[in-house]
N, C-alpha and C positions, 0 to 999 in steps of 0.2 A: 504494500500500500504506500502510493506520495506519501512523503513527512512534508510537512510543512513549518516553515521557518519564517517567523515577526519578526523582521527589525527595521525599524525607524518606518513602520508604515505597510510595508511590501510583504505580501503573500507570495512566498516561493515556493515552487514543486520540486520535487528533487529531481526530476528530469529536466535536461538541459533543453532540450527543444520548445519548452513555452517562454516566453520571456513574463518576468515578475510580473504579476500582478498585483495594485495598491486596494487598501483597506478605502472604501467609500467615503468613511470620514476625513480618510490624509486627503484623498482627491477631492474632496468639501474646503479642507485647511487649505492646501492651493490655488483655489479659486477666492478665497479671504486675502492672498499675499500676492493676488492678482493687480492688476489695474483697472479691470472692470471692478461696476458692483455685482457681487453675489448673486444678491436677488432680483438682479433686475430680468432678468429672463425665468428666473424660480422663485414663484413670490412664495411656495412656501419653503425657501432654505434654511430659514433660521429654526423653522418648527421643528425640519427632519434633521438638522443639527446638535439639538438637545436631544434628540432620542439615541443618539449613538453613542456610546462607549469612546470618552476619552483619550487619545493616545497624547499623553503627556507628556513624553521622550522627544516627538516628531513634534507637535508646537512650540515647544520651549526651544530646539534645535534653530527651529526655521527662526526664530525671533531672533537667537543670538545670529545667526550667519549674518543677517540685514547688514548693510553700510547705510551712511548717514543719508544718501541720496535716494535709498531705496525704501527708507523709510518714511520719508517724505510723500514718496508718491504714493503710498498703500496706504497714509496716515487714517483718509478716509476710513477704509474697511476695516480697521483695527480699532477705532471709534465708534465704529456698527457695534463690531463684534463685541465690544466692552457694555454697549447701550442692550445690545439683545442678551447679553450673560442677564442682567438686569433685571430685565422684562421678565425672563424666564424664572427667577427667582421667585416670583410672585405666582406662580402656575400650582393647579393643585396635584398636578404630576408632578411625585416626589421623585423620581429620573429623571425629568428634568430639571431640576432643582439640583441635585445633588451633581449633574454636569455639567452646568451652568455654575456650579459651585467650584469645581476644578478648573474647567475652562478658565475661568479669573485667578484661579492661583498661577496655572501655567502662564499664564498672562502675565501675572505681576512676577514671576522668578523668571521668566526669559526676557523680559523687560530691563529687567534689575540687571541682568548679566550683560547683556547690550548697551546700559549707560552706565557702565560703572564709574566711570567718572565723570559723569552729567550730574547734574542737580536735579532736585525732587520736581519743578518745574517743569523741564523738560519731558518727565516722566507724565506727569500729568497733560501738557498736552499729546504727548503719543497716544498715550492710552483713551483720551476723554476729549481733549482740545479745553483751551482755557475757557474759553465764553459758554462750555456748558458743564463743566466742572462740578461747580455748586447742585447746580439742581440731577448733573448724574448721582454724586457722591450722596445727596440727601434719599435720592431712592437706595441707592444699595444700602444706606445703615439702617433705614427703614425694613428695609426686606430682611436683615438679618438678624436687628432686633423682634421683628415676629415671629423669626424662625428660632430665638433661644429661649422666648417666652412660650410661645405656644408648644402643643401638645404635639412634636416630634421626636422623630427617632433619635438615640443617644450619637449613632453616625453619621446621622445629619447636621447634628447640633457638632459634632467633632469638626466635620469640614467648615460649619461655618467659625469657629474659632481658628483652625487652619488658617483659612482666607484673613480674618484679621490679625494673625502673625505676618501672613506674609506683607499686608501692607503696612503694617509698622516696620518691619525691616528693606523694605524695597531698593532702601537707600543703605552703604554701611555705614556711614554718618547720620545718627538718628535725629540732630537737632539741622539738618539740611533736609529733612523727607516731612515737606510741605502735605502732602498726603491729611500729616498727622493733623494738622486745622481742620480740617473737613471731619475728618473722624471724632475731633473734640466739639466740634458748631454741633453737631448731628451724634451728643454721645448714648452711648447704649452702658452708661454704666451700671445704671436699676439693672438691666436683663443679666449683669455679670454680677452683680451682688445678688439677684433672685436665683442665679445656677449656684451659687455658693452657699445660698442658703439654705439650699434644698439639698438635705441627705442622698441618695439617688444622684442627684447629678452634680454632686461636688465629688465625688467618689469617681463617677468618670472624666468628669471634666474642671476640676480641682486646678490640677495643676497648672493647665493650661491658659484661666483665668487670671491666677496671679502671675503667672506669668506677662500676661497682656497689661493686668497692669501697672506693674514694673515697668515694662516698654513705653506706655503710657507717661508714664510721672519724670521717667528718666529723658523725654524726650524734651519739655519744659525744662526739668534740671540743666540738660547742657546748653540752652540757650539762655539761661538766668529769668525767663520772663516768668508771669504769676504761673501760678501751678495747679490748672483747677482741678485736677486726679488726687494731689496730696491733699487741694482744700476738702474735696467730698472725706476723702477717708480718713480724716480728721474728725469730718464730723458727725461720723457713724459711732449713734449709741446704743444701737440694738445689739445686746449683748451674743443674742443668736448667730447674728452676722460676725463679729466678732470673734466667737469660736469658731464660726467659720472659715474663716479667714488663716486664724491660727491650725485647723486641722489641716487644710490645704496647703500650709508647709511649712509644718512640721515635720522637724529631722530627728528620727528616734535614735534608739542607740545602735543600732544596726549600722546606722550612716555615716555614725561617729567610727565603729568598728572597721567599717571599711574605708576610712580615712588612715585610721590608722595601721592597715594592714600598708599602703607605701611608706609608713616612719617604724619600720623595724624596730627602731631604738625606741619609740615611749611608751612607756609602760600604763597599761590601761588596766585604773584601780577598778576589780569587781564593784558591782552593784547588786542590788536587792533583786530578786525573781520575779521580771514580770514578766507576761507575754508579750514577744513584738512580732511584728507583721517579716515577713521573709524578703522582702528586698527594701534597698535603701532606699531614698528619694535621691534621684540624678540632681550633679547640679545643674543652675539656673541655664536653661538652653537646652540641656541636654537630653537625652531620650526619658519621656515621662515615667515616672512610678510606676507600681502596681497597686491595681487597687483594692487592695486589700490596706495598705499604707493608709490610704485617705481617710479608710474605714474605721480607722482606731479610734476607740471613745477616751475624752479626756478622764486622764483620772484624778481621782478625788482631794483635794485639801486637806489628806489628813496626816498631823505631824508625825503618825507613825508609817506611811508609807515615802517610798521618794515618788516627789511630783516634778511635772515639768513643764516649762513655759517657754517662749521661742526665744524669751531671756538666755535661759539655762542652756537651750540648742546653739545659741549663738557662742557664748564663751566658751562649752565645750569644743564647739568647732575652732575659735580664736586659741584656743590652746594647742590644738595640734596645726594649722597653719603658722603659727607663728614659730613653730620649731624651726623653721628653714626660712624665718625673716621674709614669709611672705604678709606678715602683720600690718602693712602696709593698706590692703584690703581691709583689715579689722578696725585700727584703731582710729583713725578719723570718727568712725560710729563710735566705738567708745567714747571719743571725748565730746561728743555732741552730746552722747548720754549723761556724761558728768557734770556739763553744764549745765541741763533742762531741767528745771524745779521740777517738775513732776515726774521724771525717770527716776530722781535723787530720791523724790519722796517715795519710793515704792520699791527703789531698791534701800533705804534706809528704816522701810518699816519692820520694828519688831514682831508685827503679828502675821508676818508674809516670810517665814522661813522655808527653806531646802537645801537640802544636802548637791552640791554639786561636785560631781566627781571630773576634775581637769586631771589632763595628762601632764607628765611629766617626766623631762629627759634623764634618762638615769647616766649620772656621772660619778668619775671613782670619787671625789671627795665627798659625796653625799649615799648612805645606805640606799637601796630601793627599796619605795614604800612596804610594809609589810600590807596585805585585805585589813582595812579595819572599816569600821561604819563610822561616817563623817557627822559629824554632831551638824545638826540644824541653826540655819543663821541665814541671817538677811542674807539679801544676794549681791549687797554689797563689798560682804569679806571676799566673793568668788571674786569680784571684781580684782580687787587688792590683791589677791591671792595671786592670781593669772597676772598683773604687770611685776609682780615680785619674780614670778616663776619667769618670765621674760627678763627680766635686769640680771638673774643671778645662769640663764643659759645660754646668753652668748655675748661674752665679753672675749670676741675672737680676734682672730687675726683682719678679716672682714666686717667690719667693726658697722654694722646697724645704726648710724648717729642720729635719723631719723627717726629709727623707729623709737629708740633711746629716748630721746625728747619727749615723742611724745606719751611715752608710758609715764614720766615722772610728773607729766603736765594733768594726765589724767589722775593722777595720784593725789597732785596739789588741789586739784579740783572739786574731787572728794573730800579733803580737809577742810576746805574752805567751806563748802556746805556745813559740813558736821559742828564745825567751829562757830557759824551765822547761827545754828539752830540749834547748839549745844547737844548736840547727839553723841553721848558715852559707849561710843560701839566698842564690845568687847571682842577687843581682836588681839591676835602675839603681832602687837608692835615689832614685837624686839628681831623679827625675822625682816620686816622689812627694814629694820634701821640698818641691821648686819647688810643685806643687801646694797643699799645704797653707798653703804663705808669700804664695801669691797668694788663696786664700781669706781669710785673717788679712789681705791689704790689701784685699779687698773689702770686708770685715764693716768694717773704719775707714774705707773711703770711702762707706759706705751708713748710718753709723750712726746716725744722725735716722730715717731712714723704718725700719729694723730695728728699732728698739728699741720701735716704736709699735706693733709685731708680737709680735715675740720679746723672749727672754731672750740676745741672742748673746754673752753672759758663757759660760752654758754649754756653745756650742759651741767658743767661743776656748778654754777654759779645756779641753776634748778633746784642739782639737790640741797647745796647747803641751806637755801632759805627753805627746804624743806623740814631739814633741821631748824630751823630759823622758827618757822611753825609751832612747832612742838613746845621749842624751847619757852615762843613768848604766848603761844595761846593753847598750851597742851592742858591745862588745868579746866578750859572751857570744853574738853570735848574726848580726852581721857579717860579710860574706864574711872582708875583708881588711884589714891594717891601714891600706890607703890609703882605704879605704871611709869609717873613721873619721876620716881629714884631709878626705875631699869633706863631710862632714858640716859639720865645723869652717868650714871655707871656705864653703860655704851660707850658714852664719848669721852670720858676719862679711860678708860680698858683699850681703847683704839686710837690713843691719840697718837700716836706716832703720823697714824696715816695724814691725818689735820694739821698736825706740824709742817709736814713734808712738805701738804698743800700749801701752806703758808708759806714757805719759804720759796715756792716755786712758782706761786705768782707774783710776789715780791718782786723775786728776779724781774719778771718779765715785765711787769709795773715798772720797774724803774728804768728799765734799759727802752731805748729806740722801736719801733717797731708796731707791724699791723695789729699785733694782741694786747698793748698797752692799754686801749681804753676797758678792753673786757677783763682782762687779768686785773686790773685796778678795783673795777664793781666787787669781784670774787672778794679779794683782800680787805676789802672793807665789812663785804656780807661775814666773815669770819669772825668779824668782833668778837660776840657774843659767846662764841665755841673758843674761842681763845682762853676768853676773860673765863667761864666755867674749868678749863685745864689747868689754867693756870691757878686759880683759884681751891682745885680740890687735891690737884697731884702732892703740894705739899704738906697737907693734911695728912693726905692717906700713908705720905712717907713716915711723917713727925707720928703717926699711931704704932705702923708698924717698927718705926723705934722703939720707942716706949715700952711697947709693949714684947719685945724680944721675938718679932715676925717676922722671918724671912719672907713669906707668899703670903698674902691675904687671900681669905676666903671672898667668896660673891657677898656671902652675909656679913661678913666685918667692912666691907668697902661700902655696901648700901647703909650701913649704919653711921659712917664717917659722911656720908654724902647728907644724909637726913640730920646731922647732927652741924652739918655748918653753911644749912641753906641760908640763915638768916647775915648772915655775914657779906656773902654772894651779892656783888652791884654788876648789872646788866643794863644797859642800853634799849631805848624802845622805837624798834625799826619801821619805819612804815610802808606801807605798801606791799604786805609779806601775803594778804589775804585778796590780793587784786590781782587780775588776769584776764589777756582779750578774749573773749567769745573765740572758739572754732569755726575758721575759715577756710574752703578749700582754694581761695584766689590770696594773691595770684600761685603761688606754689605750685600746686597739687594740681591745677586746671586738667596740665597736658595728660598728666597719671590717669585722672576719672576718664577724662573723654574717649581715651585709649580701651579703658577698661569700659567704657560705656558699649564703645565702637566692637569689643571685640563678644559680650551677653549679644550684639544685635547678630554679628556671624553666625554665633552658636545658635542660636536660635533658628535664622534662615535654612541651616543646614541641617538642621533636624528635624526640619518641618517633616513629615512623610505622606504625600499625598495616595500615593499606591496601595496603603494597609486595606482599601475596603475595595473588595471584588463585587461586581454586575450582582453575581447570585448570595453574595453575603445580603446585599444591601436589596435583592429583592426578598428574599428570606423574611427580613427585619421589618420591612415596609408592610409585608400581608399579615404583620400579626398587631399591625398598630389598629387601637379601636377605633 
């Protein structure tokens, strides 16, 4: 028997004596890339158009071969064809709906690939022509919003969110793909907050919502103008939607697991036994969940179980990204989060505890964690926890000064809140102090090669007024007043390191040169740690005379320290609690828009138009009521 062989259109026999013959729909597409019109001799071509099976490989093809001349002259027909996709959408034949739903995708990805480096403009009059733009684009979001609202199929309702990735992405420059106005005049954002809200169809089409609108919100982001995607979801308070929103992407610990199976090295503390769904959520772009994932019920508020919130999803995922100093992506959102009064107020609430389990690089100077159960605590210690566990894993040869900064900034951040609102969060200070004091002996043991680099004036000069913090408003915000003697005892037990510092900006202060005026602030900011060294060292000498000690204990040094606070004259520095808002301009512009540009690729290329077959999708259609 003939085999016969599909490609790009052409029905071949396997005997050589016929020559190919083409599929009726490629030779329908031909006559669209023609010069004639279409239907001017078949008035009904467009009808017997949508009843055929898409070949998506041969329209996308023919769109990319076009040159600029040739596109000119078919412009016409390709303006039909985008007006009749349209038309068709409004039909109660849901085959032609659902080809007329592909037809515009193939549209806009061979479109896309033919101006890649056009503007959204151009794209729009290819596809539409300017002067009828508006009133097409107001039909299609019309027609697509009654297709996610109304009572259709779940593969119906798939393609039409297809179609709306693909015209947010049409362009790889998301804040150039003019598209996106038409799609915001004429938004359908009720119909994706009703798929969301709806069990059933957040479970299949979950992902793909938040995803849209992410594309959405980020497309305003890189052009700095208002945002009316982040204004609506701001002002969503129906808690339903809200959880919904949160189910639809939400990263269990499955996701975390498989994060962590590429960092061999961090070690991933056990957790409590819950059930989780069997595959992880892809990241943002990349091939959708399973839904079963979507399906997961939140669990419950109670302090004997661990719970989780896309808080907790987030820093566990920041904990293992930032292993490899891709923290870059994380922390800008963190220190957004440390500024916002009301992130503060919720991650500093005592009555909103969980155990969060971050990973952590096991190094030889540090044991690996033994399984233990994590005591409950606001989720601001995770916070604290995770820029500690960053400061103390990579003080390398490729020294992170960015990302550096800004974990200390998010730190000071945190202070600053607690300190405004006196909030006695009971956290081990004393590990982030250690921290910091081994960072400040790094940046003087490395200071030749860092300075050929950096400014690391301005990260010393961070942490010490972090210290600076402590020192003058630690009583306001402090668990306890023994908190405030581990403090004191820190920076007496470590002073060498602060001496060195001293001396080493000094230098630099006084001699010629580009780090004079910052080495100078540093030198000054040390007052205070000075004046305390200087102040207890010979104390704790004149005891251990006295008293015939070679080593002091922790407990006889904290006792010398409690015993000659009142003695102790300090300086009162200002501006220790002040700090600019998080900016990503100008810095960071070129970083987002890169990373904006590169969620728009991944997305376009994981679109998948081919998953639903002629007989899947009539299967699906005879069973709808």
């Amino acid at each position: 028997m003939a085999q016969v062989d599909k490609k790009a259109g052409l029905l071949r026999k396997s005997s050589a004596s016929r020559k190919p013959l083409k599929e009726k729909v490629v030779l329908m597409y031909d006559e669209i890339f023609g010069l004639e019109d279409p239907a001017k001799n078949n008035p009904r071509f467009w009808e017997e158009l949508f009843l055929m099976k898409v070949n998506l490989e041969y329209l996308e093809g023919k769109l990319e071969s076009l040159d600029g001349d040739e596109v000119m002259k078919i412009k016409d027909n390709i303006n039909s064809l985008f007006h009749n996709c349209i038309q068709a959408l409004a039909e109660e034949h849901q085959i032609k709906v659902v080809n007329a739903l592909q037809t515009l995708c193939a549209l806009l990805r061979g479109v896309h690939q033919r101006n890649k480096s056009t503007s959204g403009f151009d794209i729009i009059n290819m596809l539409m022509g300017f002067d009828k733009a508006e009133l097409r684009m107001k039909a299609l979001m019309e027609s697509l919003d009654a297709q996610l609202c109304g009572d259709r199929s779940h593969s119906l309702k798939s393609l039409c969110f297809k179609l709306l990735l693909c015209l947010v992405t049409v362009t790889d420059n998301i804040s150039q793909n003019t598209i996106l106005e038409y799609v915001m005049i004429n938004s359908i954002f009720e119909a994706i907050l009703q798929i969301l809200s709806h069990t059933p169809s957040r479970i299949q089409h979950g992902y793909d919502a938040v995803v849209l609108l992410v594309l959405l919100a980020l497309k305003y982001w890189c052009s700095y103008a208002q945002n009316t995607v982040c204004m609506l979801l701001c002002w969503i308070t129906n808690e339903a939607i809200l959880l919904a929103l949160y189910e639809a992407v939400h990263l269990n610990r499955n996701f975390i697991t498989v994060l962590a199976q590429s960092h061999p090295e961090i070690d991933i503390v056990s957790t409590p036994s819950v059930a989780a769904p069997t595959m992880p959520i892809a990241p943002l772009g990349t091939t959708p969940p399973s839904l079963d994932m979507l399906a997961s019920p939140e669990l419950p508020l109670d302090p004997n179980l661990q719970t989780s919130n896309l808080l907790i999803t987030f820093l566990k995922y920041s904990s293992i990204v930032m292993q490899d100093t891709k923290g870059k992506r994380c922390c800008p959102l963190l220190c957004t989060v440390a500024t916002d009064q009301y992130a503060n107020s919720f991650l500093h609430d005592d009555n909103m505890s969980f155990r969060v389990n971050l990973h952590r690089m096991p190094m030889r100077h540090r044991k690996k964690l033994a399984d233990k159960s994590l005591p409950s605590r606001p989720l601001v210690c995770a916070v604290l926890d995770l820029m500690v566990e960053f400061i103390v894993s990579h003080m390398m040869k490729d020294f992170p000064m960015d990302l550096y900064v800004r974990c200390v900034q998010v730190i000071h951040k945190l202070i600053c809140y607690q300190k405004k609102c006196r909030i006695r969060l009971h956290y081990t200070w004393r590990e982030l102090w250690t921290a910091l004091i081994n960072l400040l002996k790094f940046l003087l043991s490395h200071e030749t090669t860092l300075l050929a680099k950096y400014n690391i004036f301005n990260l010393a000069l961070l942490v010490v007024n972090l210290f600076n913090m402590f020192i003058t408003y630690g009583d306001t915000f402090l668990p306890t007043p023994s908190s405030y003697d581990e403090l004191y005892y820190e920076i007496v037990r470590m002073h060498q390191v602060f001496d060195n510092l001293y001396c080493m900006v000094l230098r630099v202060s006084t001699n010629t040169g580009q780090w004079k005026e910052p080495a100078s602030k540093v030198t000054h900011a040390l007052g205070n740690i000075r004046a305390i060294i200087n102040h207890f060292n010979p104390k704790i000498e004149s005891f251990a005379a006295v008293n015939h000690i070679s080593q002091l204990s922790e407990d006889q040094v904290l006792e010398v320290v409690r015993s000659n606070y009142d003695t102790l004259t300090l300086k009162l520095q200002d501006g220790l609690d002040q700090y600019e808002r998080y900016s990503e301009q100008p810095k960071e512009v070129a970083f987002f828009k890169e990373l904006v540009r590169s969620i728009s690729l991944n997305v376009r290329k994981n679109v998948s138009l081919t998953t639903l077959s002629q007989d899947v999708l009539l299967k699906e259609f005879s069973t709808i009521s």
